[in-house]
N, C-alpha and C positions, 0 to 999 in steps of 0.2 A: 484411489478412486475418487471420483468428481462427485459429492451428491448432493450437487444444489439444487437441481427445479422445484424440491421440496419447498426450497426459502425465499422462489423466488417474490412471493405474495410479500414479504416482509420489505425485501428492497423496491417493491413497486411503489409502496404507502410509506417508504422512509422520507423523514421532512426533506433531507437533503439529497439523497438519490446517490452519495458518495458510496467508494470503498477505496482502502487500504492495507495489503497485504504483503505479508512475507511469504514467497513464493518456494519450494526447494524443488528442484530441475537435476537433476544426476543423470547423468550419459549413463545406460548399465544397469539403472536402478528400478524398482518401482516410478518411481516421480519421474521417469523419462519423458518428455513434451508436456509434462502439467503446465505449462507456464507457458507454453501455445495452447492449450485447450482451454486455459481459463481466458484466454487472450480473444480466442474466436467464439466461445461461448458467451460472452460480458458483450463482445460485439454485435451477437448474432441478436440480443436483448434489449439495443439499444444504447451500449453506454460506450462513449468515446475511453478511449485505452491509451496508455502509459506505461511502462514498462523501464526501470533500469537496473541496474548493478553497480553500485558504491566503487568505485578503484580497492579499497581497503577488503574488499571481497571478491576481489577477481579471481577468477580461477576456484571460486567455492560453488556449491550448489544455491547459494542464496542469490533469489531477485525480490523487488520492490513492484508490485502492480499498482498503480491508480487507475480506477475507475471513476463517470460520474456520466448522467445521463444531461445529456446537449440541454436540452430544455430546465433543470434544477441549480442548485448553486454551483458556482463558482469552483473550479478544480480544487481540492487540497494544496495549498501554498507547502513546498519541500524544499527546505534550503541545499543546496547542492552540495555542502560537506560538511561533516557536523565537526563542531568544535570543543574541544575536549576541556573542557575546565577542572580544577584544582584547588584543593584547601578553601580559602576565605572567598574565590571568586567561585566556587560550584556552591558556598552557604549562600554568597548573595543571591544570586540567579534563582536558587529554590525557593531563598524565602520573597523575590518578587514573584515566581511562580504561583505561590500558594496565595499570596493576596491579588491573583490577577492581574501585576502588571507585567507587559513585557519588557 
């Protein structure tokens, strides 16, 4: 079940007017067309829509929704496949993480 208009006050007054979300979509299931209804719902509110599925999860119930209303910042920048790091290269990454740099 969908129960957002409760929240919608929240994302009217958010500084940025973004969202990002992980979607679950099952043919069969409860989640059956969630992922069309937040789709026409987020549309129907004003906000331009995004929508995709990672290759490394095809054929799963997971999608990726972006939202963000025409008028506020800038889409969420999403690199197109993430990259998996190890040992001494995922320490370094975290610790420019954590002091802010990329």
């Amino acid at each position: 079940m969908i129960r957002a208009p409760a929240r919608w006050t929240a994302v009217r007054v958010s500084a940025t007017a973004r969202s990002r979300s992980e979607v679950h979509d099952a043919p069969g299931t409860g989640t059956q067309g969630r992922l069309a209804r937040l789709t026409s719902l987020l549309h129907a509110k004003g906000f331009t829509v995004r929508t995709e599925q990672h290759a490394l999860l095809s054929g799963t119930d997971r999608h990726m929704l972006y939202a963000r209303r025409p008028d506020r910042a800038a889409a969420p920048s999403v690199p197109s496949a993430p990259t998996l790091l190890h040992g001494a290269e995922l320490r370094s990454w975290l610790a420019r993480r954590s002091t802010g740099q990329r």
